[in-house]
N, C-alpha and C positions, 0 to 999 in steps of 0.2 A: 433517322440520323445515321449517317455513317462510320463506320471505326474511325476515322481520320477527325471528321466533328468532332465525336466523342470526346477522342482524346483532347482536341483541344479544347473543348468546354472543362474538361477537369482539370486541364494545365490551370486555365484559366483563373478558375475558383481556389485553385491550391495558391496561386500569388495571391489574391484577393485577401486571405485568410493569413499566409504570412506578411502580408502587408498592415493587415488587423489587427497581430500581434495574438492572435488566437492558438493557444499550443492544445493541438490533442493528443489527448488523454490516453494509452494503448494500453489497453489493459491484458496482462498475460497471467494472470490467476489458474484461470484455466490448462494453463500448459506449461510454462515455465514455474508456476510458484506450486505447482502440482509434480512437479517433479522433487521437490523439497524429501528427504526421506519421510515415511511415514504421516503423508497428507492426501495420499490417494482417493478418488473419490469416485463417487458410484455416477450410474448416468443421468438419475435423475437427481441427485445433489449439484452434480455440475450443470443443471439445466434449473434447478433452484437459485444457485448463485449467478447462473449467468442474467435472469431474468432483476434480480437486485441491482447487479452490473448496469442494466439499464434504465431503473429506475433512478441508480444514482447519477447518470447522464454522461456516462465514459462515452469515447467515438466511434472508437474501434475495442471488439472483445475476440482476443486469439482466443480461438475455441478449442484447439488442442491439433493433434499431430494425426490425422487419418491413418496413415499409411502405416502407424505403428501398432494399432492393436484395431479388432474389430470396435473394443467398447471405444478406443477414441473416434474412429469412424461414424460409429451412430450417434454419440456426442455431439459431432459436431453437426450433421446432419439434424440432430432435434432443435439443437441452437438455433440453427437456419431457417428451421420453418416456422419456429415460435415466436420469434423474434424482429422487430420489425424497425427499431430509429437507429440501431450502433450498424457502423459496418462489423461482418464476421470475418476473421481472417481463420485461414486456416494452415499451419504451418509445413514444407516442405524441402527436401533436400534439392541439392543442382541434379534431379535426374526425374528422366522422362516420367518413369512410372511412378513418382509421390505426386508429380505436380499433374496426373491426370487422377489419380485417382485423389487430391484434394480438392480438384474443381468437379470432381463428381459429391462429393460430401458437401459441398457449397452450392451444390445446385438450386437449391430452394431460397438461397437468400436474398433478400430483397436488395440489401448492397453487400458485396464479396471481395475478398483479398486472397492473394496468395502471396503468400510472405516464403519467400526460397532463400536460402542461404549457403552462403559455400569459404571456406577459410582461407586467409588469405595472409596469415603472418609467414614468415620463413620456417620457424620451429614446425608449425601445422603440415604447413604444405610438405616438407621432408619428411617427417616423422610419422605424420597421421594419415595424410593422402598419398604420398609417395609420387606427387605428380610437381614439375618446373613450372613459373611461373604463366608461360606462356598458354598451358597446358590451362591451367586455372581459367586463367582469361577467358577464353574459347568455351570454357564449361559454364562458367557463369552468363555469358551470354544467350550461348543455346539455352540455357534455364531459364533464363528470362523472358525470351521469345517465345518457347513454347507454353510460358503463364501466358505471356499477352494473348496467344490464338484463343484461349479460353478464358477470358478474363478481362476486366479495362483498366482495375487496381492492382497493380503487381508490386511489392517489397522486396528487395533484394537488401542481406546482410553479409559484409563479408566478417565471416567470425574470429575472433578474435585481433580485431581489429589495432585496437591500441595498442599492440605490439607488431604491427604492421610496417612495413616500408613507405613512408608518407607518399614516395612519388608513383609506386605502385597503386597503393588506393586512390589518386586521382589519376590513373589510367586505366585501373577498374571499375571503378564507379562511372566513368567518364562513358565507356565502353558498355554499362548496364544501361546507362541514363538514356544513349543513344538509342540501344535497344526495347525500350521502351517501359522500363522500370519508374515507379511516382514518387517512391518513398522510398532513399535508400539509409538504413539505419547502421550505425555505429555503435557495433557491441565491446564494450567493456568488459568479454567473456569471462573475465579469471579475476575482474575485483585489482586492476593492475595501477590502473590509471591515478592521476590527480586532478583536481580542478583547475588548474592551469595550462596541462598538457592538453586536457581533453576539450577544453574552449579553444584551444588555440587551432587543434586537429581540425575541431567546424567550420573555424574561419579559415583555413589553408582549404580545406576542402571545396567552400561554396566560393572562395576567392578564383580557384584553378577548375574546378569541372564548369564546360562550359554548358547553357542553359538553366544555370543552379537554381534560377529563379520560378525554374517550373516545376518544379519536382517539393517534397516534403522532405526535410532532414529529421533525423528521428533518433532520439539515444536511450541505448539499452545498458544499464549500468547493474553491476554485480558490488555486491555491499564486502566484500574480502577484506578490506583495509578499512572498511566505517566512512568510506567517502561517496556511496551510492548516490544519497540525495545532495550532496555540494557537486558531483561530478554531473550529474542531471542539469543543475541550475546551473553552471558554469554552462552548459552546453547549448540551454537555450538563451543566455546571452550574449551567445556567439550565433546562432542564427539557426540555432535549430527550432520544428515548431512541435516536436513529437517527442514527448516520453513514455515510456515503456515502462511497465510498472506492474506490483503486484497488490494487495489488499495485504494490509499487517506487514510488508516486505516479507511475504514467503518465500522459497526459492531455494533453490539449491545451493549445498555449501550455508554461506553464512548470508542466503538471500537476493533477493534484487530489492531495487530501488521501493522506495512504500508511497503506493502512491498519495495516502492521507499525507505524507511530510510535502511532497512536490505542491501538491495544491493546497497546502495550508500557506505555503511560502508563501507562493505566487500572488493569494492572497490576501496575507498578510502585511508583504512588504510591496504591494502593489505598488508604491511611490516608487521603489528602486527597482525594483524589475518591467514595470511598466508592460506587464503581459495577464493575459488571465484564461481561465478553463470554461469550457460547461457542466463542470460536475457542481451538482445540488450538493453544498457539504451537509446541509444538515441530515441527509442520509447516510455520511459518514458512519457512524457512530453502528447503527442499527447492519451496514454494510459488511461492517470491521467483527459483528459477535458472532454474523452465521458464518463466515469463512473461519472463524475459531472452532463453532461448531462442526461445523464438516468433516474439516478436516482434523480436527483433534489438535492441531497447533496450539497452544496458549501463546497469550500477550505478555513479556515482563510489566511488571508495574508500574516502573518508570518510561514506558515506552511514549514515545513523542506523540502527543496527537490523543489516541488510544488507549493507553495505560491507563490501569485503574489509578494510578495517581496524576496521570496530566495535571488533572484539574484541583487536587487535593491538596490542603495547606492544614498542617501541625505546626508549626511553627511560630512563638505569638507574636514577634514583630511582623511576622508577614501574615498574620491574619488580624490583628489590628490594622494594616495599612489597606486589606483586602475590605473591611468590613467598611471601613471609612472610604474609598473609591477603588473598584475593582480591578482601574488602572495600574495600579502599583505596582499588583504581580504578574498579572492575567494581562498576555496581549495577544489575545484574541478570547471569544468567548466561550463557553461552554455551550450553549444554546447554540452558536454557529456550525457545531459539527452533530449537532444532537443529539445532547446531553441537557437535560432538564437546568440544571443548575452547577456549579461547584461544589468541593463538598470539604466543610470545619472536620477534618480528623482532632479531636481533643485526646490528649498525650500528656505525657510527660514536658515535652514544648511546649505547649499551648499557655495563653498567656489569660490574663482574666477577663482582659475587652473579649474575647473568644468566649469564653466559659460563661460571661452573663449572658449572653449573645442567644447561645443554644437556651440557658434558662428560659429567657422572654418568651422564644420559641416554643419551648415547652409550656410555658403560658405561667413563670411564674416568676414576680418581680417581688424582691425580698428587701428586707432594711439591712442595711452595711453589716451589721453586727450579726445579723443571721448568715447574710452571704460569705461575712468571713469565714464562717465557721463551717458553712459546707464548703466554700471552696478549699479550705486546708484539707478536708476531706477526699476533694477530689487530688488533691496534691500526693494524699497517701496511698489511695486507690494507682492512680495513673504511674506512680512508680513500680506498682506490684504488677502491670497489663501495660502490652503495647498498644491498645487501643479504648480507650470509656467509652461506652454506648448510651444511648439513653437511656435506656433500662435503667443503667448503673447509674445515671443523675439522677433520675425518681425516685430511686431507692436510698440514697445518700440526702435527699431533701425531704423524702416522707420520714427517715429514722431521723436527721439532726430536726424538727421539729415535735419528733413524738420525743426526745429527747432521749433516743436509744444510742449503742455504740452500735454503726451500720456493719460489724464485722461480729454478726450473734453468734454466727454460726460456724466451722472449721470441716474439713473436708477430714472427715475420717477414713475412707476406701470408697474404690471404682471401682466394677466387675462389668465388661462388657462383653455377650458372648453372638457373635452373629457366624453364617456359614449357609453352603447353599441345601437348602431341603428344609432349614430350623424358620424359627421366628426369632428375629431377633430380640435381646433380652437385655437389659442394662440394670447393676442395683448399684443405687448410692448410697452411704451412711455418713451423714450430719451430726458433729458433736456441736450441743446445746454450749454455748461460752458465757 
């Protein structure tokens, strides 16, 4: 088949796919959410998660930045050869020598990107590149051109886009498109944007460059302002099919877009966005602990999706309403991102439909009169600890029926002495009450 086929088999298939309402997945863990301070990762960590990357069924996996270190280099290169259903991109500047030596690092992959990018606001272009717009133009497009000699998937991002010249970016993009770029993505560099501005930017864009139907629109959203994933789904309900994303939203500053939130949307409000992914959620979960792992990032608790409390409810009107149909709280499941189940935090909240609930579980159904008297128990207990465990239900139901008070005992001193060379050592002393 020819270059000229070629290309038009993939124009092709890329309407086909925006016609489908199929948005892929772009995952940059690897290279943008790796720039995050302190989330660096070794080669064979980023060739552990990029293989997860694809187990959970992302499309595209930016492998990292070749041209800037030898370890991105071999990176991405391992990716490549290991790796066989996600296309690999590999990222590169508007200049000859990154985008030859990134199509050398992608040599092995069975499908390949080079994703070039070049700035294109007025602040940038003055300030950082010191080059007039015209000037841009002309660099963007050689850049582009010389991906296509080596390559059939080329990206082209002009950076910091949403504070761009609107008629500018459709004479740049217009001008990569011709040149033979598939996917040109609009970066939200600095977290600037809103969900209105930035749906509206896709639709002005795919409305004025012409051929827009052939090409993948694609958005790259920085979480600065907390509007990463609204600025995402605004964008592909203006006609983008491509978001750009990280696991956990790692990233630089205060992150990119995460991709569990984008496709939990997508699929949870399927009615109103009438779009969906290829990613298996129920590998979410299991996706989301080794990219904590790796990289040493933690999850807040409350994080969307993720967090150790997504799924968790202390609360007893909302765990009475949980226990009686799941609907109530929970709209979507635990099981769908894979997580075994939800989970009864019992507290100082927690309400007594909650509190018999765990009993049964624990396998023990009492008479009213008993139950009241451990659960006032548990009333006294759960004001003293932000959390009851079972432990502490066993023990409050084995002493209110040996007819003990469950508080025998009083924490007299703690000596803990641990260090590198020793054994660690801990004494406790318990006063008799």
């Amino acid at each position: 088949m020819s270059k000229s086929e070629t290309q038009q088999t993939l124009e092709a298939s890329i309407a086909q796919q925006n016609d489908a309402g199929l948005v892929y997945i772009f995952d940059t863990t690897l290279r943008d959410g790796e720039q995050c301070p302190g989330a660096a990762m070794t080669e064979d960590q980023k060739l552990e998660v990029a293989h997860r990357l694809e187990a959970l069924g992302v499309d595209v996996i930016e492998a990292g930045f070749p041209v800037s270190s030898p370890v991105q280099f071999r990176a991405v290169q391992r990716v490549s050869r290991e790796l066989e259903a996600p296309i690999i991109a590999a990222l590169a500047r508007a200049v000859p020598g990154d985008i030859k030596i990134a199509a050398e690092a992608l040599q092995d992959a069975r499908r390949k990107r080079i994703h070039t990018f070049l700035a294109s606001s007025p602040i940038h272009m003055k300030y950082k590149l010191g080059k007039e717009p015209g000037e841009v133009l002309e660099l963007a497009v050689d850049a582009v051109k010389a991906a296509r000699d080596l390559v059939e998937d080329v990206e082209f991002s002009p950076e910091d886009a949403t504070r761009s010249e609107w008629d500018f970016l459709v004479e740049l993009v217009s001008r990569v498109v011709e040149a033979g770029a598939t996917t040109i993505n609009i970066p939200d560099t600095v977290g600037y944007t809103t969900p209105e501005e930035y749906g509206a930017l896709f639709a002005h864009l795919i409305k004025h460059v012409p051929n827009s139907e052939k090409i993948r629109f694609s958005a790259h959203c920085h979480n600065d302002l907390g509007m990463a994933t609204a600025n995402s789904l605004a964008a592909v309900q203006n006609g983008a099919r491509q978001i750009e994303c990280t696991i956990n939203g790692i990233g630089e500053r205060a992150g990119n877009t995460a991709m569990e939130e984008v496709v939990m949307a997508l699929r949870t409000r399927g009615e109103h966005y009438n779009l969906h992914t290829s990613i298996r959620t129920e590998e979410i979960m299991r996706s989301s602990r080794l990219v904590r792992q790796v990289t040493g990032m933690s999850v807040q608790p409350n994080k969307a999706i993720v967090g150790d409390n997504a799924f968790a409810h202390e609360s007893g009107i909302h765990q009475d309403g949980v226990l009686k149909n799941r609907l109530t709280y929970e709209i979507m499941t635990p099981e769908s991102v894979g997580l075994e189940s939800n989970r009864m935090v019992l507290g100082r909240h927690s309400g007594r439909h909650a509190f018999k609930d765990r009993l049964t579980r624990l396998g023990y159904v009492l008479e009213e009169e008993e139950f009241q008297e451990v659960w006032n128990r548990f009333l006294d207990l759960a004001d003293k600890k932000k959390e009851v465990y079972d432990e502490d239900i066993l023990s409050l139901v084995n002493d209110t029926q040996a007819g003990q008070d469950f508080q025998r005992y009083e924490l007299g001193s703690l000596h803990v002495s641990a260090g590198s060379g020793t054994v660690p050592t801990a004494t406790v002393k318990l006063i008799d009450r």
